[in-house]
C-alpha positions, 0 to 999 in steps of 0.5 A: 503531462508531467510522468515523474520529477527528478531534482533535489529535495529543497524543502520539505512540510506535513505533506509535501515536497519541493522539488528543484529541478534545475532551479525551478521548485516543484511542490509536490503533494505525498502520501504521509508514509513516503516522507519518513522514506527520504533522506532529507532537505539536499538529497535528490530524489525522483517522483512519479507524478500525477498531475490534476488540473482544475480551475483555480490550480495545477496540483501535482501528487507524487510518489516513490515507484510506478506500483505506488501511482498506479494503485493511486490511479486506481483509487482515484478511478473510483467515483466519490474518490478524488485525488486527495482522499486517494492520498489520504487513504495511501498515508492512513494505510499504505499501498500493501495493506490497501491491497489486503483490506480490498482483498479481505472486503475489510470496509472498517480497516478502509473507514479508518482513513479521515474522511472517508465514510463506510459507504465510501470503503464499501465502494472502494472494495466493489469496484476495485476488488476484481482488478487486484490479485492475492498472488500479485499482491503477495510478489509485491510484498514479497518483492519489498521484503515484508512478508515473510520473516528474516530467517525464512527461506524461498521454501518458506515464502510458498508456505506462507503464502499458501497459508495465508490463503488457505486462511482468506479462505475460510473467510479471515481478512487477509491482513489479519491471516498475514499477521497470524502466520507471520508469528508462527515464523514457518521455516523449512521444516515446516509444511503448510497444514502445520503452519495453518493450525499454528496460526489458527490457534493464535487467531483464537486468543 
């Protein structure tokens, strides 16, 4: 099996890579998103992969960090999802906003994804809601920079956090909280039950 590709980038489609690793070309299927991520056709890059076997073909799913491929996995786990409607679900949403929509039971955000229906999203959500975690969730968003504004202290990341699951709840999506009390932009100064009426009130409009 192979774990991940490390080569520079020699050709590059719609949706995927070719990958040579010391003169052998490796197409590698990718999530829409990863390839806006890549610095073009001669830059090196490595890909942690997944590899699929079947009958008439070896295909090979490929992907930026090891978090990226296990949420991949996990999709993949689910009956009825298969390896390439798990990457049409990570190219439609992203690996983040996948988390929340799990998260926040937000079967409509999931359906948004080509070709796959409501009762597909459904059971995305039931089988996969229990082995995800909101405080893990916010780390790794966190980790990424995307969840608390720029001019936000580590004292504001707590508050946003706190706030946004004050929010989940009283039964918001997790992706609508997150964007709610982004725009209030909690700094220091403020605590969370500020914050929480803030986003309340923009959530009312």
């Amino acid at each position: 099996m192979i774990a991940f590709l490390k080569g520079e980038i020699a050709d590059l489609t719609e949706g995927s890579v070719v990958l040579d690793v010391n003169g052998v070309g490796y197409e590698v299927l990718v999530p829409g998103q990863l390839l806006s991520m890549l610095e073009g056709i001669g830059s090196r890059v490595k890909l942690y992969t997944y590899m699929q076997v079947r009958e008439d073909a070896v295909v090979l799913f490929g992907f930026l960090t090891k978090d990226d491929l296990q949420m991949f996995r996990l999709l993949t786990g689910v009956s009825g999802v298969g390896p390439k409607a798990g990457l049409n679900i990570l190219s439609t949403l992203g690996v983040d906003d996948l988390r929340f929509a799990i998260l926040a039971d937000d079967v409509k955000r999931i359906a948004k994804t080509p070709g796959i229906g409501a009762k597909t999203a459904q059971k995305i959500i039931l089988e996969l809601k229990d082995r995800l975690d909101l405080q893990d969730v916010f780390e790794k968003k966190s980790a990424s920079g995307q969840i608390t504004p720029e001019a936000a202290a580590a004292a504001g990341s707590q508050v946003v956090q706190e706030a946004v699951e004050a929010l989940v709840a009283l039964g918001y999506g997790s992706t609508e909280a997150l964007k709610a009390v982004r725009s209030v932009q909690p700094g220091e100064d403020m605590d969370v039950e500020t914050v929480l009426k803030e986003a309340l009130k923009r959530m009312a409009f």
